[in-house]
C-alpha positions as MATLAB code, in Angstrom:
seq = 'XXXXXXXXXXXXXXXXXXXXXXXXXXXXXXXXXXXXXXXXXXXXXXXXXXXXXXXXXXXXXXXXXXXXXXXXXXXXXXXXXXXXXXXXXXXXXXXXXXXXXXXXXXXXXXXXXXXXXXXXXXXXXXXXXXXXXXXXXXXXXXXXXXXXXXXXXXXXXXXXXXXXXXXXXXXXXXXXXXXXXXXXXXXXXXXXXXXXXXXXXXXXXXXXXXXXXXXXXXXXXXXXXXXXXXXXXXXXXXXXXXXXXXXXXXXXXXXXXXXXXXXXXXXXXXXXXXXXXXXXXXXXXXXXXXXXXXXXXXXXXXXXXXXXXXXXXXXXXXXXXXXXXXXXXXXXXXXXXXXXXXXXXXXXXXXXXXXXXXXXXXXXXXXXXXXXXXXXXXXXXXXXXXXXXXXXXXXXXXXXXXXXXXXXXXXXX';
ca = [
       0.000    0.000    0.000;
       2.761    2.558    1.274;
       6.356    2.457    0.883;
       9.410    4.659    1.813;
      11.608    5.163   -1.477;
      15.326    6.595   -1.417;
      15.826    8.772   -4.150;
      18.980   10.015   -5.166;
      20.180   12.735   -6.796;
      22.828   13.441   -9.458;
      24.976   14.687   -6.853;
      24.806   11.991   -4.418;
      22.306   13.237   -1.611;
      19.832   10.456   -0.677;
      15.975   12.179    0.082;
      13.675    9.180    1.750;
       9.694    9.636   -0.230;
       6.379    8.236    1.192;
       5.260    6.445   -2.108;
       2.310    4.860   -2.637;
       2.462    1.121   -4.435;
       2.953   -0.148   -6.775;
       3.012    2.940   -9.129;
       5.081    4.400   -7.053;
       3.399    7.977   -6.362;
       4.639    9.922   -3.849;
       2.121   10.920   -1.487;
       1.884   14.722   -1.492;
       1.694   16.120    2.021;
       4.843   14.312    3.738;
       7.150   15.495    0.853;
       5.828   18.858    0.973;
       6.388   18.990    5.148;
       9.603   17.004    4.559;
      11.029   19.961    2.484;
       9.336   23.086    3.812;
       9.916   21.946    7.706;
      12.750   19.113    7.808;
      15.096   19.436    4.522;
      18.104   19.975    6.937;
      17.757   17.467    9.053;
      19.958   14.121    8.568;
      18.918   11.213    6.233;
      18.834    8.875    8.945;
      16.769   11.463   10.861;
      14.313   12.065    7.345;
      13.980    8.457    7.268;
      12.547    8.013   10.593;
       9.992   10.559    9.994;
       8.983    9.427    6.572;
       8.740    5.283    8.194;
       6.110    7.317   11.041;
       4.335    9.074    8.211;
       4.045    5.489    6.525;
       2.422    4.023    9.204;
      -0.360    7.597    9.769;
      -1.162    6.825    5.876;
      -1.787    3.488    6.427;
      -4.048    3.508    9.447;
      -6.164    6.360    7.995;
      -6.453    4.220    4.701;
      -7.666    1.105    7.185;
      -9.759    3.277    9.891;
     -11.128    5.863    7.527;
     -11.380    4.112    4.337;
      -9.574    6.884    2.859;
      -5.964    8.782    2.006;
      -4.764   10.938    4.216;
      -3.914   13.438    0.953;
      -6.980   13.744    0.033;
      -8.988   14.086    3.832;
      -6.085   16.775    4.544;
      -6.523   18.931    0.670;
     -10.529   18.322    1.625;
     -10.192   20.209    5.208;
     -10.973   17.302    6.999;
      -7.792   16.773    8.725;
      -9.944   16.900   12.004;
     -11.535   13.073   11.159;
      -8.075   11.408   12.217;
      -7.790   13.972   15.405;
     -10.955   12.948   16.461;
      -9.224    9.351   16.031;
      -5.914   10.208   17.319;
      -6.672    7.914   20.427;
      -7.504    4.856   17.932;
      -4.121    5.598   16.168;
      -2.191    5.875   19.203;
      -3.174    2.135   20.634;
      -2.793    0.915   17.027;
       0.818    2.432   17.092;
       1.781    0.965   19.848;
       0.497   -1.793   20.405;
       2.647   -3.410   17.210;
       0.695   -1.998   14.164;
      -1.594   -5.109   13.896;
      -4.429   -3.722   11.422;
      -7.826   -5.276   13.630;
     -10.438   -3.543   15.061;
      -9.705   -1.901   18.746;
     -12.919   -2.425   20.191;
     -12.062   -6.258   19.732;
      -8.087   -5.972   21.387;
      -9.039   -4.128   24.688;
      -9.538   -6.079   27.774;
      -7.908   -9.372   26.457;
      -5.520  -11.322   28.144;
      -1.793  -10.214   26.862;
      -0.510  -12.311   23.687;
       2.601  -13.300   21.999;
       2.679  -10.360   20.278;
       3.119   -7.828   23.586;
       6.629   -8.228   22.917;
       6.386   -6.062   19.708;
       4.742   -3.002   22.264;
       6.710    0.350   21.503;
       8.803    0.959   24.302;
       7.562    4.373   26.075;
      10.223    6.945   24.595;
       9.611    5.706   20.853;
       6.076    5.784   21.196;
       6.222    9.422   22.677;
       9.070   10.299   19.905;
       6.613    9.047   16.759;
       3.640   10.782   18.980;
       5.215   14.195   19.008;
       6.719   13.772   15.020;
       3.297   13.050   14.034;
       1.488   15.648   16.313;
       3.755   18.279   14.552;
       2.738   17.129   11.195;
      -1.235   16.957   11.973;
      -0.509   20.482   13.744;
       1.048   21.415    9.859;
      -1.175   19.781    7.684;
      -4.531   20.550    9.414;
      -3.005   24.649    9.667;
      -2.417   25.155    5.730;
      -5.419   23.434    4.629;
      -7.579   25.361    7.061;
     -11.150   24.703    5.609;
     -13.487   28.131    5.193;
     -15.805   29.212    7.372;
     -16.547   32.778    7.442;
     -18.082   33.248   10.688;
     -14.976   32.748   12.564;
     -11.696   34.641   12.388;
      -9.047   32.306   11.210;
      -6.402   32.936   13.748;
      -8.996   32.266   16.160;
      -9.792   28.984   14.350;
      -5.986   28.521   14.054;
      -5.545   28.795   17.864;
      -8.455   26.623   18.811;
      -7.541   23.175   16.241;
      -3.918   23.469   17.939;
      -5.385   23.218   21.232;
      -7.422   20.422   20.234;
      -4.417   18.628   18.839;
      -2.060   19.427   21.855;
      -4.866   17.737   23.800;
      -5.409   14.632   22.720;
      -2.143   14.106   22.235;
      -1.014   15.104   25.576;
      -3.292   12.332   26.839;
      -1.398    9.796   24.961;
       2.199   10.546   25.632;
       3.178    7.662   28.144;
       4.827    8.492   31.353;
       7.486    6.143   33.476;
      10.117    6.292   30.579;
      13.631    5.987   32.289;
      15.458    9.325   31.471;
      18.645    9.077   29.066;
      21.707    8.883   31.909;
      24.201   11.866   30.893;
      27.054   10.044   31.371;
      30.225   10.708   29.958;
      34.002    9.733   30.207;
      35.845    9.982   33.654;
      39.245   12.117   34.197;
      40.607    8.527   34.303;
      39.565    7.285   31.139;
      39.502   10.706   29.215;
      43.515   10.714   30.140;
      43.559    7.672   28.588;
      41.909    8.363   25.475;
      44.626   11.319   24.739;
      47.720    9.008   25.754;
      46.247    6.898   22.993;
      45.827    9.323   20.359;
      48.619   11.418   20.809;
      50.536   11.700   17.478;
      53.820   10.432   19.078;
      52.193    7.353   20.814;
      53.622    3.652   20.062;
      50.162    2.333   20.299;
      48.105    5.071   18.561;
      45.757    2.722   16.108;
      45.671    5.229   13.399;
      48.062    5.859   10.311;
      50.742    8.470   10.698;
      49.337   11.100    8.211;
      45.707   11.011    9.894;
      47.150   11.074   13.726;
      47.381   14.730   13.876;
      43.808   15.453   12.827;
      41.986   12.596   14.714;
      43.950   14.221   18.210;
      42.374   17.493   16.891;
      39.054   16.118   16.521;
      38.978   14.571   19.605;
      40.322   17.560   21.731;
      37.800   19.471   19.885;
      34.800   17.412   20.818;
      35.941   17.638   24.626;
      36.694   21.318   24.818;
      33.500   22.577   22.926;
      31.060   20.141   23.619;
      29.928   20.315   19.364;
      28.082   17.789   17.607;
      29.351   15.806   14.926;
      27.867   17.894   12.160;
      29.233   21.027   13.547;
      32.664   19.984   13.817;
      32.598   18.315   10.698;
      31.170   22.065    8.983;
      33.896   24.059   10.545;
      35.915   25.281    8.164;
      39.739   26.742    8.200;
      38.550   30.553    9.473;
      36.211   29.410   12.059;
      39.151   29.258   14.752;
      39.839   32.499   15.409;
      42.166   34.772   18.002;
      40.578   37.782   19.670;
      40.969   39.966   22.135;
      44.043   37.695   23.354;
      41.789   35.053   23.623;
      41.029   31.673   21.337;
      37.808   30.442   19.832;
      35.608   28.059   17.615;
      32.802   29.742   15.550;
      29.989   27.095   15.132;
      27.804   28.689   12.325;
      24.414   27.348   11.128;
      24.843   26.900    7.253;
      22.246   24.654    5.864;
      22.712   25.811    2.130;
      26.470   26.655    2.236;
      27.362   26.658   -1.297;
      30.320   24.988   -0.733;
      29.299   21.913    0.381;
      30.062   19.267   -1.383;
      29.528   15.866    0.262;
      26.586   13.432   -0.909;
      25.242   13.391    2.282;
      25.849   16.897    4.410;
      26.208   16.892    7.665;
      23.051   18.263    9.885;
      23.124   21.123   12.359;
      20.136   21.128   14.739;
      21.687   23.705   17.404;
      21.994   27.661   17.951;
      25.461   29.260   15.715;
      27.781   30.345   18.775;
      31.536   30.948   19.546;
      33.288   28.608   22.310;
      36.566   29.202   23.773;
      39.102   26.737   23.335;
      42.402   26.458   24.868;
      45.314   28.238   23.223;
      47.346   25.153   22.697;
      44.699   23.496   20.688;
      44.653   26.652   18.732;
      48.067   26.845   17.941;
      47.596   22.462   16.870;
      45.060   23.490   14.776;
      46.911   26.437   13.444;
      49.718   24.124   12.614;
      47.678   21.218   11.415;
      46.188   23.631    9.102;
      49.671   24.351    7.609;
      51.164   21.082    7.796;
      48.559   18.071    7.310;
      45.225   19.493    6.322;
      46.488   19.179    2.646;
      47.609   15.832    1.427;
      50.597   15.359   -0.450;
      50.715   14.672   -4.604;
      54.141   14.237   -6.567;
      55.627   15.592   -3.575;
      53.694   18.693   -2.766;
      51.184   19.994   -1.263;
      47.960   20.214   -3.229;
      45.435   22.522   -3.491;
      42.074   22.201   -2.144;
      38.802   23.207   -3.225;
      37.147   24.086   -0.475;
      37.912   25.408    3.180;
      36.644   22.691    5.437;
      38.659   22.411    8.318;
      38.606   18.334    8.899;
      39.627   16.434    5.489;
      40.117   12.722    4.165;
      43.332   11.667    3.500;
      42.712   12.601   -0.671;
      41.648   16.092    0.578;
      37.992   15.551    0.605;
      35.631   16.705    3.202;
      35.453   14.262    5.873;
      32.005   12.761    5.884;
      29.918   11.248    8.775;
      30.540    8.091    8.006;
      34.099    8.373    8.523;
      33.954   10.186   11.701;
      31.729    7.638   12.809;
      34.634    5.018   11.452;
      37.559    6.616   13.327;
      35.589    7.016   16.644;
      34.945    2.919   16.407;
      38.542    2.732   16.383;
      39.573    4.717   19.047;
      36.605    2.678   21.290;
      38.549   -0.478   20.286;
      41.921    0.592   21.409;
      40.896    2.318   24.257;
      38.156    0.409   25.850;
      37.810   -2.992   24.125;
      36.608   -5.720   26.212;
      34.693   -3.144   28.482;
      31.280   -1.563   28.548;
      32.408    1.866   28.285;
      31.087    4.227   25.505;
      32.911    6.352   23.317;
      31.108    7.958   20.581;
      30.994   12.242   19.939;
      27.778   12.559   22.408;
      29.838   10.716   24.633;
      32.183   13.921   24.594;
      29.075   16.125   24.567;
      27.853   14.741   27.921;
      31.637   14.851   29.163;
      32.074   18.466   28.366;
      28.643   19.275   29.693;
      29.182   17.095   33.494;
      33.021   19.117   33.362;
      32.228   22.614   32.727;
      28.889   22.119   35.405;
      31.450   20.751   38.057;
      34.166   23.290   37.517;
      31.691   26.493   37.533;
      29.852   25.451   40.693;
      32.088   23.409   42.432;
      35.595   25.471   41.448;
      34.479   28.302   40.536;
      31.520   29.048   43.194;
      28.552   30.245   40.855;
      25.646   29.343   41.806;
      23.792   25.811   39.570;
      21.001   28.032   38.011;
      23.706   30.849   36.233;
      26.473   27.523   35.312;
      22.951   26.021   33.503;
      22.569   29.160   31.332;
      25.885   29.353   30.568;
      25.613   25.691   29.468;
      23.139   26.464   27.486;
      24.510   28.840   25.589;
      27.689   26.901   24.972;
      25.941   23.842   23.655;
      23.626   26.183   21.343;
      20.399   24.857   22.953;
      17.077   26.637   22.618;
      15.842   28.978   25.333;
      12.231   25.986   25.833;
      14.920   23.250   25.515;
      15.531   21.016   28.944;
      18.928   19.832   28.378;
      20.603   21.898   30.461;
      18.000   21.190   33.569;
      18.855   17.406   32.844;
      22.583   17.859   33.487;
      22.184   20.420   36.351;
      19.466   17.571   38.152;
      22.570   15.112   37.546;
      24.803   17.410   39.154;
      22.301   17.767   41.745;
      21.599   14.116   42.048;
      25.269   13.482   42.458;
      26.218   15.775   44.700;
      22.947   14.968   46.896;
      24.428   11.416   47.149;
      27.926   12.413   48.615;
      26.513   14.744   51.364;
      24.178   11.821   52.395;
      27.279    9.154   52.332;
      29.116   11.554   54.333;
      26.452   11.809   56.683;
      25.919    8.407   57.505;
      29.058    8.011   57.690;
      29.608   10.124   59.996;
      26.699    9.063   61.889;
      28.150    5.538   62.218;
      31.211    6.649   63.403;
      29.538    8.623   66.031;
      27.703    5.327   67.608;
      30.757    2.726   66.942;
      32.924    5.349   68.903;
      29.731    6.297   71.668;
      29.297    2.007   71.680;
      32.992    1.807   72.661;
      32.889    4.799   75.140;
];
């Protein structure tokens, strides 16, 4: 009935389509959305989305009798809210196509197993809430009586509504855990150029120590670091810095698949001897060497391949499985970029409260600027309650320790 098609273009960027089978027509609305809401978002991210829009077309086609194109072009976008309850037990309960009424109040079957777990439910929930919120807004059907912002105002509410009674609570929250002083220190003794068992090849040890340093001292994500570009580390005002700029339709990109930037531009400080590495790397080993020289490259991205290319995501994603195999194999411990992210978050919160004496609430804004989060986003209140949590902890260890010192020394007296 529905399928998601990659298409790709003459210049190598894949673009996932809702098509329906088997003539393969694309349905309108998601592709539409897709581009106009979500074109710089990453493939594997567009992919997701288009498998959850899937799924909406064909429950509507099996509930309503109907595609969702033509209920949404019609103005009747408000038949599958009034639904939204069926969808949501149909969504999670495995995406078995039978009749509700008929499913609720049995006995659990073999098939509970297939039950969303609470966080993907709520994640399809909310992409799907934002597209009904979309769809149901631009085909707004007429009715003169009412002002249309008023209108406007009162469909979102009923949307926000019924999903908000769906959205499951008692999801575990993601732990922000990141790499210890101990095993951070032994990361960099790894990668150092100069180290006898550094996994990489000589003329790519320079730039992987860069990218690593990089990820720890600015907390970036991989598709910022890997968009920086040769005049984004800058001196000023006798200090050093990374400029993390928001460029979804740089001209110069070239890569098939470009990296995606979901955060706030900003400028981090960085330390000034990884500005004078860069500085040098930039000099020395950015360029790669052909009959004997240095060549020439097209472009100005900072972080290249070893023929000069842009490094991609793939290949980041490559060189950080490495370094997880020669620093940690055989243990549980996690080393991927958002690894770093948490890492640089959990250091800067313990050096401005705990070294630094600022109080938790000014360290979280701070933090929030720094990692480019939004001003509604509740990242940085995850990592302060973790700070919180942990620090909690120690004071009540060191009061019952205390405590039972105090009665095995009373016990004796």
């Amino acid at each position: 009935m529905f399928e998601v098609h990659n298409t790709r273009f003459n210049h190598g960027e894949v673009f996932p389509v809702l098509c329906r089978t088997p003539h393969q027509t694309p349905a309108i609305l998601p592709l539409i959305y897709t581009v106009l809401r979500r074109r710089h978002r990453a493939v594997s991210t567009l992919r997701r989305d288009v498998q959850i829009f899937k799924w909406l077309y064909q429950w509507t086609f099996c509930e309503l009798g109907r595609d969702f194109d033509e209920l949404a072009l019609a103005g009747q976008v408000d038949l599958v809210i009034n639904r939204i309850e069926h969808f949501g037990f149909w969504l999670r309960t495995g995406r078995v196509t039978t009749k509700i009424v008929g499913r609720i109040g049995k006995p659990r079957s073999k098939d509970a197993d297939d039950w969303l777990h609470p966080t993907s439910f709520n994640g399809y929930l909310h992409t799907v809430q934002m597209f009904l919120t979309w769809a149901a807004e631009r085909y707004l059907p007429k009715a003169p009586a009412t002002p249309v912002g008023e209108r406007i105002l009162a469909l979102k509410d009923r949307i926000r509504s019924g999903f908000d009674a769906l959205y499951l609570g008692g999801a575990s929250v993601a732990e922000m855990k990141g790499l210890d002083s101990q095993d951070l220190h032994a990361v960099l003794l790894i990668l150092h150029p100069r180290a006898s068992n550094n996994p990489f090849r000589r003329n790519a040890r320079v730039r992987n120590w860069l990218i690593f340093r990089l990820f720890v001292e600015t907390g970036a994500r991989r598709g910022e670091l890997l968009k920086l570009k040769t005049t984004d580390v800058v001196e000023k005002d006798e200090g050093f810095y990374v400029v993390l700029r928001r460029m979804p339709d740089d001209p110069s990109e070239i890569r098939a698949i470009p990296p995606a930037q979901k955060t706030l531009p900003r400028t981090v400080g960085i330390s000034g001897s990884l500005f004078l590495d860069i500085e040098k790397y930039i000099q020395m080993e950015r360029r790669p060497i052909r009959e004997g020289r240095r060549s020439r490259l097209s472009h100005q991205f900072l972080f290249t391949s070893e023929r000069g290319s842009p490094l991609s995501l793939s290949a980041l994603n490559s060189l950080f499985s490495v370094m997880k195999k020669a620093a940690f194999e055989h243990t549980k411990i996690a080393l991927h970029p958002h690894i770093l992210r948490n890492t640089f978050c959990n250091n800067y919160l313990d050096w401005r409260v705990d070294k630094t004496k600022v109080e938790i609430e000014r360290a979280t804004d701070e933090l929030r600027y720094l990692c480019g989060w939004q001003l509604n986003s509740k990242m940085p209140q995850r990592y302060a309650a973790k700070w919180i949590a942990e620090q909690a902890n120690q004071e009540n260890q060191d009061r019952v320790n205390a405590a039972w010192e105090d009665a095995t020394r009373n016990g004796r007296g």
